[in-house]
C-alpha positions as CSV (number, residue, x, y, z in Angstrom):
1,X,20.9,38.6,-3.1
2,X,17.1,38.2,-3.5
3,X,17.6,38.1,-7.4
4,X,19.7,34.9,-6.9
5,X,17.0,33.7,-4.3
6,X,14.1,34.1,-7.0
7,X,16.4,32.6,-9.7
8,X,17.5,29.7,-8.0
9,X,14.2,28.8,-7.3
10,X,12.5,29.4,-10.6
11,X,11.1,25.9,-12.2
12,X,13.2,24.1,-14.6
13,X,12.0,24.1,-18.2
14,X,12.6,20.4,-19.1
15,X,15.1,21.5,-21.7
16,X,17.0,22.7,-18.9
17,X,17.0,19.0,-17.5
18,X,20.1,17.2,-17.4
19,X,19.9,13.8,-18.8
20,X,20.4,11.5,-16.0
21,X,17.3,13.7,-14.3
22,X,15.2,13.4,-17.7
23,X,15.8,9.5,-18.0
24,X,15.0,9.8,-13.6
25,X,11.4,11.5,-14.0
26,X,10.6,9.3,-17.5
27,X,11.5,6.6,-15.4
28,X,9.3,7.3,-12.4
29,X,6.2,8.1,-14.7
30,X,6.7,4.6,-16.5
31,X,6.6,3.1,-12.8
32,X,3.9,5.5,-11.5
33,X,1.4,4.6,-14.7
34,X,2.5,0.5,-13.8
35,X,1.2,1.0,-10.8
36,X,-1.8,2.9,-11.3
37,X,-3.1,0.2,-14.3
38,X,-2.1,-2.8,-12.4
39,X,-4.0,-1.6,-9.6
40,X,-7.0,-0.3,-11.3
41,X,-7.0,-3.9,-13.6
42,X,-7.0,-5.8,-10.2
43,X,-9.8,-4.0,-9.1
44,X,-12.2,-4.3,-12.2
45,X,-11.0,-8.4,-11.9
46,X,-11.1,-8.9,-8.0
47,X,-14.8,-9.6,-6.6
48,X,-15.9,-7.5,-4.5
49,X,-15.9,-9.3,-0.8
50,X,-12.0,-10.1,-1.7
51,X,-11.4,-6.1,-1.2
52,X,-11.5,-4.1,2.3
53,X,-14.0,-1.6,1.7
54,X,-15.7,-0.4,-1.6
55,X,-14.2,-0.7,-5.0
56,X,-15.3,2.9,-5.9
57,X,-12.9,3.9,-2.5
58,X,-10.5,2.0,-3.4
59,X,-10.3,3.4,-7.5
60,X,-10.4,7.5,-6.1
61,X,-7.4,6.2,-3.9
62,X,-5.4,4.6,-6.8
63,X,-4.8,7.9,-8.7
64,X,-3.2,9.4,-5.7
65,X,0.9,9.1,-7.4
66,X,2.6,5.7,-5.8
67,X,0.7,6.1,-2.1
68,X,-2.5,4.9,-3.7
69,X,-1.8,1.7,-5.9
70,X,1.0,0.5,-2.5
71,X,-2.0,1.6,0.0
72,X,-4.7,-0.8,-2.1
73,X,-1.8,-3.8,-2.5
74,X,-0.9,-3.8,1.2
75,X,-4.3,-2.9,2.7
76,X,-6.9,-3.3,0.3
77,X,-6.7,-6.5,-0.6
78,X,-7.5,-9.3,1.6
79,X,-5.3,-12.1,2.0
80,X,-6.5,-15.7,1.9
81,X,-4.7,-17.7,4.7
82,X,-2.4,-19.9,4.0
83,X,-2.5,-23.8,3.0
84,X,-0.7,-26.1,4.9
């Protein structure tokens, strides 16, 4: 019974993949690396007082994998109020 404990939870090779779970993880890497450049562009482009705390913060926290680029879009960028 261990045997089948330690094979089941060997790593799959990506060969091993099925397709619907290779086409899954090529999927979330093309949204990861979306996120990570758009919010790494709107950094360089964004002056500096338009962003809650430092940009060199704020570029470290990016590369952490979707958390980062939401985290900077929701809280590091400040909003301008609204025109009425």
């Amino acid at each position: 019974m261990v045997n089948r404990q330690k094979k089941n939870a060997r790593k799959k090779a990506w060969k091993d993949l099925s397709p619907t779970a290779k086409f899954g993880t090529i999927a979330a890497a093309i949204v990861q690396l979306s996120l990570l450049v758009a919010a790494q562009t709107d950094i360089t482009r964004r002056p500096a007082d338009q962003i809650r705390g430092s940009k060199a913060m704020w570029r470290v926290a990016t590369l952490v994998n979707f958390v980062g680029p939401g985290s900077y879009f929701t809280f590091g960028v400040k909003r301008r109020p609204a025109v009425k």
